[in-house]
Backbone as CSV, one residue per row, in Angstrom:
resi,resn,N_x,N_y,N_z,CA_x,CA_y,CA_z,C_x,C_y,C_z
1,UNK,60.601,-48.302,5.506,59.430,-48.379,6.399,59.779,-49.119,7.691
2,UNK,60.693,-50.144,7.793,61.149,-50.843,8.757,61.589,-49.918,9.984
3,UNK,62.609,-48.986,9.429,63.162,-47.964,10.619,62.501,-47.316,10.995
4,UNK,61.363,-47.169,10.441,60.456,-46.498,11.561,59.653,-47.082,12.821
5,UNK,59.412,-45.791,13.715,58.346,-46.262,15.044,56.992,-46.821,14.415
6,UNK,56.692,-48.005,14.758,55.477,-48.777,14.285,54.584,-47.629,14.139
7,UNK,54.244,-46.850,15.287,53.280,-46.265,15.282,52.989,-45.081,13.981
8,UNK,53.814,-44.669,13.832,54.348,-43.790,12.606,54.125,-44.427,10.866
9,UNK,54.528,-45.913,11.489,54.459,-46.675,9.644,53.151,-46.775,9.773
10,UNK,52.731,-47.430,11.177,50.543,-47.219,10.794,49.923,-46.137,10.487
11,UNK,50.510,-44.874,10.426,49.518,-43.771,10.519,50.194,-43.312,8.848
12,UNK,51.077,-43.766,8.380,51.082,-43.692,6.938,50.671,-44.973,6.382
13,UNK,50.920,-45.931,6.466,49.883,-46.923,5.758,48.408,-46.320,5.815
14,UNK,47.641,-46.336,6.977,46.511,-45.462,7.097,45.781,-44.619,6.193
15,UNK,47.323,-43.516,5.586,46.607,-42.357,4.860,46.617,-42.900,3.297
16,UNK,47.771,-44.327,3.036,47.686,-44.532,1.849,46.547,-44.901,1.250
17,UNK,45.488,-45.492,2.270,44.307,-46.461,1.892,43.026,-45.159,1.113
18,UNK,43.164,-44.146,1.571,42.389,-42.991,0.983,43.177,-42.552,-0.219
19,UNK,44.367,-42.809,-0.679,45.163,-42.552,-1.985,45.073,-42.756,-2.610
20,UNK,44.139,-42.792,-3.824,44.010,-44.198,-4.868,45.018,-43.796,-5.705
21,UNK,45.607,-45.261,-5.848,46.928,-45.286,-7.003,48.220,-44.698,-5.906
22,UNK,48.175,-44.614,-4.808,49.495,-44.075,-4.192,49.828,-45.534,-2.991
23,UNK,51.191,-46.011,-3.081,51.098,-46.955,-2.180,52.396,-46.412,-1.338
24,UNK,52.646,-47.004,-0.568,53.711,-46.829,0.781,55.012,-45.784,0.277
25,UNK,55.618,-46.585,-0.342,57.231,-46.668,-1.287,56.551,-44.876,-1.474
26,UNK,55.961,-45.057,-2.050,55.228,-43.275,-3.122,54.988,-42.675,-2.164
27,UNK,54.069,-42.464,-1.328,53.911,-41.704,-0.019,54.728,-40.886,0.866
28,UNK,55.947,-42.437,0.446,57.040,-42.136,1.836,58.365,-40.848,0.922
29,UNK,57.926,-41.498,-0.277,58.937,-40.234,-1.060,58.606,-38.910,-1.376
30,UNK,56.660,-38.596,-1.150,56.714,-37.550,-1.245,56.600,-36.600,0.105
31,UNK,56.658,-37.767,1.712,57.199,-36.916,2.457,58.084,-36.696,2.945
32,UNK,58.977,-37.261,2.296,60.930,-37.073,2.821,60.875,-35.777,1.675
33,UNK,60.420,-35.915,0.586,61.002,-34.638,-0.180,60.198,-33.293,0.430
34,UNK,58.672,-33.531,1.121,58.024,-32.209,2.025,58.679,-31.838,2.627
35,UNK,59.355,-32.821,3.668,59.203,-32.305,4.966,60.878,-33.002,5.918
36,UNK,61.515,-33.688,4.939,62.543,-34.108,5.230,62.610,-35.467,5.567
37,UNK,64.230,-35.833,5.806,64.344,-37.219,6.714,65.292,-36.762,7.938
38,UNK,65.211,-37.777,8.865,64.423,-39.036,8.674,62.938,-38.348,9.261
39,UNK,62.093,-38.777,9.082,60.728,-38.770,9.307,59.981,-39.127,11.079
40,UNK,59.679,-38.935,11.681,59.317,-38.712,12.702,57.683,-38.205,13.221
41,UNK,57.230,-37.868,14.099,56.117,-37.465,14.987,56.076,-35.839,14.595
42,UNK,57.053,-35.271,14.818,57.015,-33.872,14.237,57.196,-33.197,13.152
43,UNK,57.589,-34.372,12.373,57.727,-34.097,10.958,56.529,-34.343,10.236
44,UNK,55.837,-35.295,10.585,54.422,-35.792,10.184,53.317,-34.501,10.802
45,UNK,53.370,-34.230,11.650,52.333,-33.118,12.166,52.499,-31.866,11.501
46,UNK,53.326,-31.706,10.657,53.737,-30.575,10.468,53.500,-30.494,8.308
47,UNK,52.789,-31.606,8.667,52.384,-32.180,6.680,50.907,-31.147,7.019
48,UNK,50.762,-30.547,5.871,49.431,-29.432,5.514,48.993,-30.130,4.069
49,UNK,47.674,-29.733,4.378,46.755,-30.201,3.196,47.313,-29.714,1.335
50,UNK,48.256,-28.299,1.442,48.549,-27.952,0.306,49.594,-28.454,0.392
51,UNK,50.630,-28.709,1.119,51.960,-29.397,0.934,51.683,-30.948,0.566
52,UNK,50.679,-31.486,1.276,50.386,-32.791,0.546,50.123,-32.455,-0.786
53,UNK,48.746,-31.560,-1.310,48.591,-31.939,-2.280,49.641,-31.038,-3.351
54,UNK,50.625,-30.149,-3.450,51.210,-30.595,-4.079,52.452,-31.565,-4.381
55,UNK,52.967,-32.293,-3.243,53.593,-33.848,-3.589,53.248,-34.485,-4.411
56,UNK,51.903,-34.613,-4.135,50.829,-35.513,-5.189,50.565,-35.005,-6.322
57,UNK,50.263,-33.813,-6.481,50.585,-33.434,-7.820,51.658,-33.253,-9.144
58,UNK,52.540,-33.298,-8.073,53.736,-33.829,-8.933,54.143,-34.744,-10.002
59,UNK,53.283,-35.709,-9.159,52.885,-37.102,-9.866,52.742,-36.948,-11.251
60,UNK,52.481,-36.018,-11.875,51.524,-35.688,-13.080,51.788,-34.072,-13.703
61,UNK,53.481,-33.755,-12.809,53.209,-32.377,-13.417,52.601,-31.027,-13.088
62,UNK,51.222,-31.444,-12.601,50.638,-30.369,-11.879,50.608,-30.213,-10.486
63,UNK,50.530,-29.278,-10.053,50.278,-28.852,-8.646,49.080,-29.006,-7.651
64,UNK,48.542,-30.001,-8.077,46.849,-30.230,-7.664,46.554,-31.352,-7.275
65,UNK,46.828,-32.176,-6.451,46.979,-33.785,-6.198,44.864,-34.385,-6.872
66,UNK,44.418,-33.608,-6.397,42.626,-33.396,-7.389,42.748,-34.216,-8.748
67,UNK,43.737,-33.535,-9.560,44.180,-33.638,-11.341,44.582,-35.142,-11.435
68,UNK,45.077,-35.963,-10.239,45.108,-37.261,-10.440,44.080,-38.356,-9.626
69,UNK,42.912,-37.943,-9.382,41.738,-38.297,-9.266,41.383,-38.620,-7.758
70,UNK,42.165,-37.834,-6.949,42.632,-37.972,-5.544,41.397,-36.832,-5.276
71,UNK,40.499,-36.486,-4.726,39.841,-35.534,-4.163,39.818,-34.872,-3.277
72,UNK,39.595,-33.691,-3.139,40.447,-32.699,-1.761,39.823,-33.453,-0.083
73,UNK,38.870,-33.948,-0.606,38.547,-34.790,1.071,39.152,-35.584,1.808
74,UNK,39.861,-36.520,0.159,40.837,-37.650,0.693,41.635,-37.268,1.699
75,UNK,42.206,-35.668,0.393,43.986,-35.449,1.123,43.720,-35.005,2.225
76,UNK,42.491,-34.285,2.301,42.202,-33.669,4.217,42.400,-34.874,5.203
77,UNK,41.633,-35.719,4.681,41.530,-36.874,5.207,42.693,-37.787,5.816
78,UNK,43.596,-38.001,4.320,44.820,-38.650,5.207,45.793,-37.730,5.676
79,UNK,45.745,-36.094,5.705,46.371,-35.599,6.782,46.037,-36.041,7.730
80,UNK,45.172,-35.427,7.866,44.795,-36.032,9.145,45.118,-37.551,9.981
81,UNK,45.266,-38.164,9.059,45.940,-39.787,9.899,47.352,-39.717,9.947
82,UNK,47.917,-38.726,9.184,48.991,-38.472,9.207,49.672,-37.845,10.638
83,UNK,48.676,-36.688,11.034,49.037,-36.192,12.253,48.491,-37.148,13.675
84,UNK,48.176,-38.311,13.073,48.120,-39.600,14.212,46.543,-39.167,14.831
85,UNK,45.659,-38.634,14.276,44.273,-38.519,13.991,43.692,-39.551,13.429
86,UNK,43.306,-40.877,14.153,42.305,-41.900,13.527,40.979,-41.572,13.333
87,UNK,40.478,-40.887,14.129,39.319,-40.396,14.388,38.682,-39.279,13.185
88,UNK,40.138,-38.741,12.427,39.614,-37.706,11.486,38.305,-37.401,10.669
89,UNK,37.440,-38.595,10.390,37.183,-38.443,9.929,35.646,-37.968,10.463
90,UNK,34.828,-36.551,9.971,34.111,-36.248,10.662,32.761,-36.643,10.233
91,UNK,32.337,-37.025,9.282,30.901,-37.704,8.824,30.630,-38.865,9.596
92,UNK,31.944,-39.825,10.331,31.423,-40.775,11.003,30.283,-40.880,11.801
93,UNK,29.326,-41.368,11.258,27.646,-41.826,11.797,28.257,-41.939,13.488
94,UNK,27.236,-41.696,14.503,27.593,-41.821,15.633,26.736,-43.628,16.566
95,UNK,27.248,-43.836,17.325,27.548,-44.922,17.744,26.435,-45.247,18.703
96,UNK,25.436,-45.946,18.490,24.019,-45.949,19.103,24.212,-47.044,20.756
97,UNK,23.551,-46.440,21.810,23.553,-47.352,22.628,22.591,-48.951,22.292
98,UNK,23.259,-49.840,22.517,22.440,-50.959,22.647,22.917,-52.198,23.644
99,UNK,22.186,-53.140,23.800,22.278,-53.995,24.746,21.883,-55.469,24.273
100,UNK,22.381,-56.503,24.955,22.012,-58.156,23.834,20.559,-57.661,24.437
101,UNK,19.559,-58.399,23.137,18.028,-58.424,23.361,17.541,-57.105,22.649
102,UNK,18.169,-55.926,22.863,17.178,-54.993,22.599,16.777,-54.779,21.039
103,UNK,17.124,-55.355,19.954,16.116,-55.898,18.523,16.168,-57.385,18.393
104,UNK,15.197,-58.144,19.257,14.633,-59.302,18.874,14.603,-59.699,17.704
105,UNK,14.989,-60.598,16.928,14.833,-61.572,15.649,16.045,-60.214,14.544
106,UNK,17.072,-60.092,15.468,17.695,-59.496,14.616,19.047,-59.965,14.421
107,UNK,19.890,-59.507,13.227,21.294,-60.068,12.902,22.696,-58.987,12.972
108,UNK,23.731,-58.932,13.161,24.390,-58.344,13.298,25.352,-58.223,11.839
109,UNK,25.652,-57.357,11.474,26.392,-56.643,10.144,27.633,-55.839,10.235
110,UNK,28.765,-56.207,9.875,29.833,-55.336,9.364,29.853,-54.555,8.107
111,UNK,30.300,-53.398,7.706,30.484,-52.822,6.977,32.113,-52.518,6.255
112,UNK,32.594,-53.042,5.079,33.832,-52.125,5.292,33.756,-51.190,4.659
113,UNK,34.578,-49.806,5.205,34.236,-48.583,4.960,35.436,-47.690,5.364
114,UNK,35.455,-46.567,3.799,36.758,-45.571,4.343,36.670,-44.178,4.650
115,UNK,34.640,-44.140,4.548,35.090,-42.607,5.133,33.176,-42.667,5.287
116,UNK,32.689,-41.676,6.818,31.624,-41.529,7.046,30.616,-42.903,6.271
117,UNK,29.634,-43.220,6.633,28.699,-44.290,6.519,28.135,-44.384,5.008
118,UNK,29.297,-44.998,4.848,29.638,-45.423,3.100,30.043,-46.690,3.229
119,UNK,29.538,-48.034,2.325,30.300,-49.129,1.397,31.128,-48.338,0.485
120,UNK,32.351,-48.347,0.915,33.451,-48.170,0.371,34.144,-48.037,0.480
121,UNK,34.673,-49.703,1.064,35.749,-49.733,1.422,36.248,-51.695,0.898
122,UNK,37.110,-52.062,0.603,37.519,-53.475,0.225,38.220,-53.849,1.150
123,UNK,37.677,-55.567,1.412,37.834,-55.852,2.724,39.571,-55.998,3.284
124,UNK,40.476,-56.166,2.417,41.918,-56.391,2.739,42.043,-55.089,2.694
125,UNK,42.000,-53.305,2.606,42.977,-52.571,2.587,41.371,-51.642,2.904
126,UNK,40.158,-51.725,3.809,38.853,-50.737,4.637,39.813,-50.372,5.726
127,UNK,39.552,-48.936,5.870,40.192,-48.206,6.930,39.067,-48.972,8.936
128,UNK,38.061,-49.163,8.070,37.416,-49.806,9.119,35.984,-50.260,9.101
129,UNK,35.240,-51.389,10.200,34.233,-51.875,10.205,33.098,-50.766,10.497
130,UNK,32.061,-50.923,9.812,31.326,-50.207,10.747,29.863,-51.463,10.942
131,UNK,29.649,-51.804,12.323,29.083,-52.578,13.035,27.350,-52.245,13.238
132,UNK,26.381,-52.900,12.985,25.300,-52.797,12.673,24.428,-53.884,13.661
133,UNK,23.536,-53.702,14.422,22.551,-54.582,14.629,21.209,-54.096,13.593
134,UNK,20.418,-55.323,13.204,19.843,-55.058,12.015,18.790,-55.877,12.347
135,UNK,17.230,-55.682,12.441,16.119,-56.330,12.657,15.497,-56.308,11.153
136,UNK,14.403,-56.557,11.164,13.440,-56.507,10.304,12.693,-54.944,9.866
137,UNK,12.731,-54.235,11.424,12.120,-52.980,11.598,12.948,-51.936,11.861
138,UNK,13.940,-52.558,12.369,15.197,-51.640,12.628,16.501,-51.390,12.716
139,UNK,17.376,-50.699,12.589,18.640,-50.885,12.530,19.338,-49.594,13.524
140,UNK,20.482,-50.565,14.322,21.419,-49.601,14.695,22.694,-49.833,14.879
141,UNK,23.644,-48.973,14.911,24.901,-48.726,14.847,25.557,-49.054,15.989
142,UNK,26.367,-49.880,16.153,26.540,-50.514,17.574,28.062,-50.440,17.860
143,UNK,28.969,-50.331,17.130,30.005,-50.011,17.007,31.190,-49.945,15.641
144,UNK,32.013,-49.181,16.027,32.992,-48.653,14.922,34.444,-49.400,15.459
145,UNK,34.727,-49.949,14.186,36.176,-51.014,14.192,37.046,-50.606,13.876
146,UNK,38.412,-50.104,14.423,39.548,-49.737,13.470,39.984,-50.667,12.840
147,UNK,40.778,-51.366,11.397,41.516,-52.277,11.328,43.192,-51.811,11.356
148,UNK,43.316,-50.824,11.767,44.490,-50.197,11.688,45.934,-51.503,12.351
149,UNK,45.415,-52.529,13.278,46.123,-53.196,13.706,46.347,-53.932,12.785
150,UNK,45.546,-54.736,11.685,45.793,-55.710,11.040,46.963,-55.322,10.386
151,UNK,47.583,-54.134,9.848,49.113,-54.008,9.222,50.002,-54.765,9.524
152,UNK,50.083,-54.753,11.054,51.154,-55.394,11.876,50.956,-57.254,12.553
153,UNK,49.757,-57.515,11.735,49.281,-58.949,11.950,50.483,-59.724,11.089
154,UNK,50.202,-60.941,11.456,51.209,-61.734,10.610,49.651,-62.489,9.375
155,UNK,48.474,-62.576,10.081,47.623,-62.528,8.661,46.713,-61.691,8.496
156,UNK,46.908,-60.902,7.754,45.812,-59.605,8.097,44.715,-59.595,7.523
157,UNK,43.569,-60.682,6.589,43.138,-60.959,6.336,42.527,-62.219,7.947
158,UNK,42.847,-62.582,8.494,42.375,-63.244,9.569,41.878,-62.595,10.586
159,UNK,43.036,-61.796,10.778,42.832,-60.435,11.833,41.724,-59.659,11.714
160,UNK,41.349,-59.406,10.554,40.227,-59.198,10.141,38.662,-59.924,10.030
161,UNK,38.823,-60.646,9.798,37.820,-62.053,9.928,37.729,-62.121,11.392
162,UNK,38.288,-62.357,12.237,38.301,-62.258,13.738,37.746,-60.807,14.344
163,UNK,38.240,-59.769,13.838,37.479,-58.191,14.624,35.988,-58.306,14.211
164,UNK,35.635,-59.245,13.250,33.727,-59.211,13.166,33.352,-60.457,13.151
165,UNK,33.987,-61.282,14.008,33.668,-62.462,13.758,31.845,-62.778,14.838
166,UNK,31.816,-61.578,15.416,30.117,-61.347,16.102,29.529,-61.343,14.993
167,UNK,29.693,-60.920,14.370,28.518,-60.642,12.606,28.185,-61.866,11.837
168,UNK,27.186,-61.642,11.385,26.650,-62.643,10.229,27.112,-62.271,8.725
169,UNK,26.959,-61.030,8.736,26.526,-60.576,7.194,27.955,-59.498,7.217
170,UNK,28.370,-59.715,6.052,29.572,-58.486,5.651,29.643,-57.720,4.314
171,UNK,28.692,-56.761,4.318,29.346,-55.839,3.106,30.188,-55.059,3.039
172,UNK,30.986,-55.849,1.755,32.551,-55.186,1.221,32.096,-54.674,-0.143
173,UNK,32.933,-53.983,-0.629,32.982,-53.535,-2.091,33.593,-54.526,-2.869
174,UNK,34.770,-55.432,-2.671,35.473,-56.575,-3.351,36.184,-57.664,-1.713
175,UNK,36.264,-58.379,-2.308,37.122,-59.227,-1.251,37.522,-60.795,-2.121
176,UNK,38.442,-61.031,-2.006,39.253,-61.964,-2.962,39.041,-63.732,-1.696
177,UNK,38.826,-64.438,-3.141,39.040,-65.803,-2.772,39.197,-66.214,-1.291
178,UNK,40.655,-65.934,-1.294,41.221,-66.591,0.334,40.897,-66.236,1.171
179,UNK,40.433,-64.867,1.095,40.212,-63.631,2.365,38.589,-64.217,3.044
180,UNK,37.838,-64.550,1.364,36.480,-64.371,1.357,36.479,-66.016,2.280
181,UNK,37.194,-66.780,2.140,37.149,-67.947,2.826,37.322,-68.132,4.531
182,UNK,38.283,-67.466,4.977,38.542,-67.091,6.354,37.109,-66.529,6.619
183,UNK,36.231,-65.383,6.001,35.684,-65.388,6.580,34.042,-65.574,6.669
184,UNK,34.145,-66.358,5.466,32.714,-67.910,5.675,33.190,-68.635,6.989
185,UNK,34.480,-68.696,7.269,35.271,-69.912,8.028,34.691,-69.323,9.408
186,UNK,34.549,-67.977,9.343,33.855,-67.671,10.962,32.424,-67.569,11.011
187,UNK,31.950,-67.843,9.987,30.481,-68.383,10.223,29.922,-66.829,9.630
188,UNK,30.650,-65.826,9.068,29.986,-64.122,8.393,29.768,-64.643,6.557
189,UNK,28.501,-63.933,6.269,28.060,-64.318,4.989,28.751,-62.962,4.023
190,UNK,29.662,-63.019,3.017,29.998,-61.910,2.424,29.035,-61.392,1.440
191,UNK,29.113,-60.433,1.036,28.142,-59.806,-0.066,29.354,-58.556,-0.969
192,UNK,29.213,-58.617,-1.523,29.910,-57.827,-2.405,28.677,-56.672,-3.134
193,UNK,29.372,-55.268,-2.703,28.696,-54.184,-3.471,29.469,-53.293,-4.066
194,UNK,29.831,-54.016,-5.284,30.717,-52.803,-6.161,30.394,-51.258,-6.491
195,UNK,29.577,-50.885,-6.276,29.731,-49.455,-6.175,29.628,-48.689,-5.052
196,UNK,30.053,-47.468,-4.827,29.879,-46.887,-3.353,28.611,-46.882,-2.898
197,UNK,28.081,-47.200,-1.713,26.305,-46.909,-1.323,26.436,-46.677,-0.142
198,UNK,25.230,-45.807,0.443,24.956,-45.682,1.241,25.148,-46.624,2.596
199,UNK,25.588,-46.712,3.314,25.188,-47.744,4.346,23.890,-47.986,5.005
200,UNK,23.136,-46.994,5.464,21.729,-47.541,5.824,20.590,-48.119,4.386
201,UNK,20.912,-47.130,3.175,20.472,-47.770,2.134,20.701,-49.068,1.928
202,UNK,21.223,-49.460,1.642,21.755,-51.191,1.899,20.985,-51.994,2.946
203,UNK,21.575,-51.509,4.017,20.717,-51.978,5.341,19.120,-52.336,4.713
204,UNK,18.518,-51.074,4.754,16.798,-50.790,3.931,16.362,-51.733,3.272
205,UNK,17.405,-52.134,2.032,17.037,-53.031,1.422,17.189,-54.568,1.411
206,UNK,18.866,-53.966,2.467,18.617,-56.022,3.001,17.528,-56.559,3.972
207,UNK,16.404,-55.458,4.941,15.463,-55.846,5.578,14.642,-56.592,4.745
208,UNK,14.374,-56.391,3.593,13.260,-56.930,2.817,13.773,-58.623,2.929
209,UNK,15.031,-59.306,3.138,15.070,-60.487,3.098,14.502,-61.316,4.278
210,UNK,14.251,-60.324,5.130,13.674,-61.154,6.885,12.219,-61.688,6.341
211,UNK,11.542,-61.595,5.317,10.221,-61.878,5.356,10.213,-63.472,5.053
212,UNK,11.478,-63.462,4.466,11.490,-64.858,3.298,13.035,-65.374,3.705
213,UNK,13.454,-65.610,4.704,14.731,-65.730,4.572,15.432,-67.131,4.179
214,UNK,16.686,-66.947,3.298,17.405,-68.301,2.718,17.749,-69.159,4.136
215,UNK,17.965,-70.249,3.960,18.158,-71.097,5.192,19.767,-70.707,5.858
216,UNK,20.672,-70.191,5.147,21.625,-69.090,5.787,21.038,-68.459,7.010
217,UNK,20.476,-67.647,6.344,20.161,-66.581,7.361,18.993,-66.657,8.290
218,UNK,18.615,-68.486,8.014,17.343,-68.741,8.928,17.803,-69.026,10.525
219,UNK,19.368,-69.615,9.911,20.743,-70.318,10.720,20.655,-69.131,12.206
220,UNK,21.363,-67.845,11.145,21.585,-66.988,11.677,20.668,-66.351,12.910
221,UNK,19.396,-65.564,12.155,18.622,-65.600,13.284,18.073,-66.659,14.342
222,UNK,18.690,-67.818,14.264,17.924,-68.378,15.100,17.158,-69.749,15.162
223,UNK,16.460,-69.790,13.856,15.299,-70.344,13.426,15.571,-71.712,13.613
224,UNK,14.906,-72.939,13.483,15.175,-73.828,13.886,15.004,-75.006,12.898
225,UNK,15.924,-76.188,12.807,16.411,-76.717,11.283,14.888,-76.881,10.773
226,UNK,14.049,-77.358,11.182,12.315,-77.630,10.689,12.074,-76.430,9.842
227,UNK,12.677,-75.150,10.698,11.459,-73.663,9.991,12.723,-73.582,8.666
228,UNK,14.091,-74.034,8.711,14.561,-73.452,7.373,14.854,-74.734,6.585
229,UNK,14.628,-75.637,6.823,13.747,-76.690,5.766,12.939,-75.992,5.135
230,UNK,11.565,-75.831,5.199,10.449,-75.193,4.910,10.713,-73.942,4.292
231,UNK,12.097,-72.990,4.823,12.243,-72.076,4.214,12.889,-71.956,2.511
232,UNK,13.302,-73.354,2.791,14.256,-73.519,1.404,13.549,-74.370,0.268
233,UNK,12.196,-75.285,0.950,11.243,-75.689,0.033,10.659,-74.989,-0.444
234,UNK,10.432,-73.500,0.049,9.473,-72.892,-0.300,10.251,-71.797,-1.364
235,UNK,11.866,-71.448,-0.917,12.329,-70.806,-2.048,11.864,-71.479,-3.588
236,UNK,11.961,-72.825,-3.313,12.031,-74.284,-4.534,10.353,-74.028,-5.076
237,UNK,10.034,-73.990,-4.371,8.886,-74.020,-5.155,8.471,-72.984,-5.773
């Protein structure tokens, strides 16, 4: 992986993160045996959805990369990052204009996420953020994060903590100890949602906390130490 053009090892790290159970080392052997070595820009563009999936099927014997629980969207999918397509992915929710002020008494939200406006993605190895302003009444989409740089960070778990360090609130699917610490350390509240969900679903239901909010998130919006006193006596009582 070293001899390669950076740009080239990111756009296969990239496709590994949609692989489940396939990591770098595996990847890289089933496209030297596709498509040759050494590996390159034109060798990578030239990877097809059935030549991936049967590499991957190999794995197991069969010819169907599917049969090892890989789904034909994935492999579309990390072709596509393969042919240096970040953007591939086409369900991505689109990117709402907004401006500071325009949802009053509202908080800002990361998502990590590996494909169209889904939790599902874990915060050390999410293909990317997806960025939320979030009121009481409303929510919008304010921008989309690659983390594609953090590979080449020297902490990529920081690097990360830093691309949303605007946010309060972060739903991940898992995020471990140290990671989860960096990024309390920037002042973002983690939440963990182990199964895949919706992203505005989530959203929907985290509005219901603005009525009553924990003194966290009284912080967050705003509120002032008196109103989340009161907010946290009143959880108590």
């Amino acid at each position: 992986m070293n001899a390669l053009p950076r740009e080239l090892a990111l756009r296969i790290a990239l496709a590994t993160r949609i692989l489940p159970g396939i990591d770098i080392p595996r990847l890289l052997d089933i496209l030297h045996e596709r498509v040759g070595t050494p590996l390159d820009d034109e060798k990578l563009k030239s990877i097809t959805v059935t030549n991936l999936k049967t590499g991957l099927g190999s794995l197991d014997g069969e010819e169907d990369g599917e049969d090892i629980g890989i789904g034909l969207a994935n492999i579309k999918l990390a072709v596509r990052y393969l042919w240096g397509d970040e953007e591939g992915d086409e369900d991505l929710p689109e990117i709402a204009p907004y401006k500071d002020g325009d949802l009053p008494d509202s908080i800002r939200v990361a998502i990590g996420s590996n494909s169209g406006a889904l939790i599902n993605g874990h915060f050390g190895s999410c293909i990317r953020f997806l960025v939320y302003q979030l009121s009481q009444q409303e929510y919008r989409l304010v921008d989309i994060r690659s983390t594609i740089e953090a590979d080449s960070s020297d902490d990529r778990n920081l690097f990360r903590a830093n691309l949303i360090r605007d946010c309060h609130v972060l739903f991940v699917q898992s995020i471990g100890g140290p990671a989860a610490a960096k990024v309390i350390r920037a002042d973002i509240y983690p939440i963990k949602i182990p199964d895949v969900t919706e992203a505005l679903d989530q959203l929907k239901e985290f509005q219901k906390v603005f009525a009553a909010p924990p003194p966290w998130f009284a912080k967050a919006l705003g509120r002032s130490a008196e109103e989340r006193v009161r907010f946290a006596h009143d959880e108590v009582c």
